[in-house]
N, C-alpha and C positions, 0 to 999 in steps of 0.2 A: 540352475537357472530355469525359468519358467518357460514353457511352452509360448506365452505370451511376449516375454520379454525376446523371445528368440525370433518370431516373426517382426516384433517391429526394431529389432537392431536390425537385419534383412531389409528393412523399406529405408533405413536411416538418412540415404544418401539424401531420397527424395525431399525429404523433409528438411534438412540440413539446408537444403539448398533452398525451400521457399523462405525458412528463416532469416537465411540472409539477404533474402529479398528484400523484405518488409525490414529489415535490419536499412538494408540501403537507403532507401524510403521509409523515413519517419517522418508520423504526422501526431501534432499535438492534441491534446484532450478538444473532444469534440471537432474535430478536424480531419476523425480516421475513415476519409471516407475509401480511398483507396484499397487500405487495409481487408474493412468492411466490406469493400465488394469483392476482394480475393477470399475472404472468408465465404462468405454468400455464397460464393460459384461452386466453389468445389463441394459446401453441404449439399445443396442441391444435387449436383452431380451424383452422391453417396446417397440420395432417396430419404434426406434430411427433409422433413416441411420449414422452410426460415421466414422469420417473421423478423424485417426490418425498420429502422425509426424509433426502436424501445431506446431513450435516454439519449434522444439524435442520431447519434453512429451506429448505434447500438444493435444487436442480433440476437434471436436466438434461434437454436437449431432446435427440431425435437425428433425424435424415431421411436414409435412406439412395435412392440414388438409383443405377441400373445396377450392375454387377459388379464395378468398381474395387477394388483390395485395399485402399487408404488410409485412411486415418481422420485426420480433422481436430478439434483442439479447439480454442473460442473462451472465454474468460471473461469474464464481467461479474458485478463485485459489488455487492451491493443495501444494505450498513449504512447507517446516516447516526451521525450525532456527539454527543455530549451538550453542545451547544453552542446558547444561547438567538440566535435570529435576531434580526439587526437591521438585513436590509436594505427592510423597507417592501416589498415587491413583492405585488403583488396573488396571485400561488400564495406567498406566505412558510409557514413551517410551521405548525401549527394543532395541535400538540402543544410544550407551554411547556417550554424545555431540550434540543429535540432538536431538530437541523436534517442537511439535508446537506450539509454543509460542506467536503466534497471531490469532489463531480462523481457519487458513485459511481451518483445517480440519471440521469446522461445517460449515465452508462458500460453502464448497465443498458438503457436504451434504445439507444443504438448497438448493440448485437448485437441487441435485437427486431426491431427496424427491418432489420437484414441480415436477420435471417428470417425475415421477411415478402418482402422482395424472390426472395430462393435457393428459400424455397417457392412461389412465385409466377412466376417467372422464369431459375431460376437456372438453368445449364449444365455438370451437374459429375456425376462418376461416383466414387461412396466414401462413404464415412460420415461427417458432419458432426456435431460433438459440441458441442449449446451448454450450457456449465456456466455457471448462477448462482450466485454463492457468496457466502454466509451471514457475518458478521463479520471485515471484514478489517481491522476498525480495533482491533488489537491483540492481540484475540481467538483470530488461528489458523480460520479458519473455512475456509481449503484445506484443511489439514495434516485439520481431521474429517473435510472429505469423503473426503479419501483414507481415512484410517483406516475410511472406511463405503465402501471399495471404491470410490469411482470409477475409478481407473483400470484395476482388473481389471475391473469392469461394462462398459466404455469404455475401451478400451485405443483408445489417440493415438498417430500418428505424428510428430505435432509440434502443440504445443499455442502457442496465441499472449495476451495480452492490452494494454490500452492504456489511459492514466492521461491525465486532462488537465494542463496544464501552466500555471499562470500566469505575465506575466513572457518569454510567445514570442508571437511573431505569431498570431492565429488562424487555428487551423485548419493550421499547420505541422508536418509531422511531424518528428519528432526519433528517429534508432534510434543504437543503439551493441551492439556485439559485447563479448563479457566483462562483467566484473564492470561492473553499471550505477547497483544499486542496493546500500547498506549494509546488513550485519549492527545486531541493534540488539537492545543486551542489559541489563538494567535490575538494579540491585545497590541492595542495602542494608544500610550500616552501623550498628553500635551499639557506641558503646563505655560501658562499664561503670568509674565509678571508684567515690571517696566521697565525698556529697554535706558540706558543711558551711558553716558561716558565711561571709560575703566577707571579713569583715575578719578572719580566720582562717585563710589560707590554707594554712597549713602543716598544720591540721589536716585538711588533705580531699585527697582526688585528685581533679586536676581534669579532665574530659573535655573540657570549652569549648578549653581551651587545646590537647589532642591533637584534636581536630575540626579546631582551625582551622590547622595544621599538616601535618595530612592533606592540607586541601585543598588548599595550596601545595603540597606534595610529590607530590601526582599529576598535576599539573600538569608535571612533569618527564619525564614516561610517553612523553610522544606525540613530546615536543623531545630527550630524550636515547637511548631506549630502541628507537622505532619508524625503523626508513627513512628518511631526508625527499622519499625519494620517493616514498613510501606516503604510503596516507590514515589518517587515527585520529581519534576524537574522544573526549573523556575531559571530561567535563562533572557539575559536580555541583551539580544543583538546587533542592535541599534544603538546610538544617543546620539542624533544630532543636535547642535546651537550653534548658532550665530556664523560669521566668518571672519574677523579679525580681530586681535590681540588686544585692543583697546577700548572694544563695543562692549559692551554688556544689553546681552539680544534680550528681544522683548520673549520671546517663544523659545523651545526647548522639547525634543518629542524622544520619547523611548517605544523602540519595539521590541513584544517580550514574544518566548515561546514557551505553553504551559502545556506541562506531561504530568499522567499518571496512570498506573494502573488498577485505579480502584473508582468507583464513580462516586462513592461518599467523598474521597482524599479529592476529586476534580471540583468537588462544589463548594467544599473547604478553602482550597486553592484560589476559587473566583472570590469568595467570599473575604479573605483574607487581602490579597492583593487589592481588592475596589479599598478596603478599609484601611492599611495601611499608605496608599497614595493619597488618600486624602489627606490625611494625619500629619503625613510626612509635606504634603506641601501645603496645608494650612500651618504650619506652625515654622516655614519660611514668608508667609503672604504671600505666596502665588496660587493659582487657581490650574487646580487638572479636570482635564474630561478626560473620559477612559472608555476608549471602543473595545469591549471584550466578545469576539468572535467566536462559538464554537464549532469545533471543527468535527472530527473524526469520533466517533465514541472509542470507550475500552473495549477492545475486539476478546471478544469471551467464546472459548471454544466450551461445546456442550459434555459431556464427561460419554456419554453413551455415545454418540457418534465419532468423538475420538477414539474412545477404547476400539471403535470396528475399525478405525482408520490404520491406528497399531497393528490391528491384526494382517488386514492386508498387506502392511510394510514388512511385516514380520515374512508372509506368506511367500514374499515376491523378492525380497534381497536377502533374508538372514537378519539373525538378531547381531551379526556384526557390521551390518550396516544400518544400522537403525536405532537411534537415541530417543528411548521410550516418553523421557521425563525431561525436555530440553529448558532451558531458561527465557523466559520472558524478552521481549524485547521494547524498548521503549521509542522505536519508530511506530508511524501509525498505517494504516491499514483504510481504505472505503469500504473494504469487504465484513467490516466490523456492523454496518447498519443491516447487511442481508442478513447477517447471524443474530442480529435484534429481532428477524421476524421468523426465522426459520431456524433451525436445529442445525448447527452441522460441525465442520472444523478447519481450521488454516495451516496447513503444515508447511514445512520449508522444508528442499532438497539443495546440500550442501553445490558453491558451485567453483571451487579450488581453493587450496589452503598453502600456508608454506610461501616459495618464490614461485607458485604456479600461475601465469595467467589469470588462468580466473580466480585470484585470491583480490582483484582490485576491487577495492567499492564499489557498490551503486552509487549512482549520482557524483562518478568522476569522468571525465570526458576517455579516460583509458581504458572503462569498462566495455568489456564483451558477454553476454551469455555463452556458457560451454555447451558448445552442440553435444556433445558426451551424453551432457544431462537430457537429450529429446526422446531417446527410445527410453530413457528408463520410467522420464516425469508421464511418458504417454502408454504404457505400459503399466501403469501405479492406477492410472485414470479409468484404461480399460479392465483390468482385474479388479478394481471398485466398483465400477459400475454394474459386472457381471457375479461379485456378492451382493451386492444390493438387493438388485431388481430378482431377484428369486421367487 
């Protein structure tokens, strides 16, 4: 075990204990103002310069230290969910509907925690960049900051960040080079007929029947159209019409949700679904429009920055805790557009597997992050940023 990892299991309590702080108290995207100023105080306090208002809630820390040309970035994001808690825990949230339901409060704590140790201890010559960022759950809350200059404030040599993971051993780290994380783009149909009696159907056009048509015909997108060795997801979680048994409604709407991990396979995908809904409901007589939103891009880890990212994993757990070549995943990521401008990588640290606790989902009201995972995710952070900045 590392010299490093030995000091911050030794501070663990501390930190354990603000997480469940900011655990108790969740605030949604663009909302973390609280958060935000618990973050702000303590950099400060560690001889951090912080620059606040990057992407609204937004922060970042910086500590330069000797002459070094490099510049290092860390992320951790501070939203929680609009999801009512139900796992009983003595810190459970104490705002009714809102929890943090995917880690992002121990993600936020792993980088404090490195910097507290890097200001305190650390051995590194270059610019260390900690950004906290403000709504990543759907929100876009990288994409503001950038748009409010972070990276020309903070210009990064390689920016990194780290997601828990349920479902892997704790405390496992898992990296992968290229495409890691999916594109994730959200559409919505309407199709337009004429409403009329049920037992009259000849007198009306019917949408019910082109909705449900649709849905089997996009269905065809990802099996006949896509690769089969590509990824695609083409999923529609919606269909509403009408309300009673006898109406045949004038209106009909589908919402879809479109994944992939390739950005040719994503334009295919838009390309295909606009062309097929029309087809498919011109040739009932109804009329669609079709709001195609994009969302998140394909999160592409860079192959050089991952390979250093392995090595530190390797450096700091052992190669038996550390899955060099993990599998893709086809949830999305905001951290996907920093990696559009800057070089870096996304890894995940398993956060229980089996009947353990932390094996529940993110995004169930039963989830917890495993304090377990805060000296090791912050200790991963600080022994990176002290190969880095050399």
């Amino acid at each position: 075990m590392s010299a490093v990892l030995d000091a911050l299991n030794a501070q663990a309590d501390e930190f354990i204990a603000v997480r469940r702080d900011i655990h108790r108290h969740p605030e949604l995207g663009f909302q973390e103002h609280r958060t935000s100023d618990l973050v702000a105080e303590r950099l400060a306090q560690w001889g951090y310069a912080v620059e606040r208002g990057l992407g609204g809630t937004g922060l970042v820390g910086q500590l330069r230290r000797g002459s070094g040309p490099k510049r290092l970035g860390l992320r951790g994001e501070m939203d929680a969910l609009p999801i009512a808690e139900a796992t009983g825990l003595g810190h459970a949230s104490c705002h009714a509907g809102v929890m943090h339901a995917c880690g992002h409060d121990g993600h936020t704590v792993m980088v404090l925690a490195a910097a507290k140790y890097l200001a305190e201890k650390g051995e590194f010559n270059g610019t260390l960049n900690l950004i906290f960022q403000p709504a990543e759950e759907g929100l876009g809350g990288a994409r503001k900051m950038m748009e409010d200059g972070l990276f020309t404030k903070y210009p990064c040599d390689a920016i990194f960040a780290m997601h828990n993971m349920p479902g892997h051993p704790q405390g496992r780290l898992l990296l992968r080079d290229g495409a890691a994380m999916a594109s994730s783009d959200n559409v919505s149909i309407t199709l337009d007929g004429t409403g009329g009696h049920g037992a009259l159907p000849h007198r009306a056009v019917d949408p019910v029947v082109a909705a449900a048509s649709i849905v089997m015909a996009l269905q065809t997108i990802v099996s006949r159209n896509v690769d089969p060795l590509q990824t695609a997801v083409v999923s529609v979680g919606a269909l509403n019409a009408g309300k009673a048994g006898n109406v045949i409604p004038q209106t009909a709407s589908l919402q879809l949700s479109v994944r992939s991990l390739d950005r040719e396979v994503r334009e295919l995908l838009e390309q295909r679904i606009k062309a097929l809904v029309h087809a498919q409901a011109e040739s009932f007589g109804v009329r669609a429009s079709i709001d195609y939103r994009r969302g998140y891009p394909v999160l592409v880890n860079t192959p050089a920055e991952t390979d250093f990212a392995r090595q530190v994993a390797l450096e700091l757990l052992g190669a038996d805790r550390v899955e060099l070549h993990a599998r893709p995943l086809t949830a999305s990521e905001d951290f996907a557009f920093m990696l559009e401008q800057v070089p870096g990588s996304y890894l995940l640290i398993g956060n229980g597997d089996g009947d353990s606790a932390g094996a529940c989902m993110v995004h169930n009201p039963g989830y917890d992050f495993n304090d377990a995972n805060l000296p090791i995710g912050a200790a991963y952070w600080a022994l990176l940023a002290q190969r880095f900045l050399v």
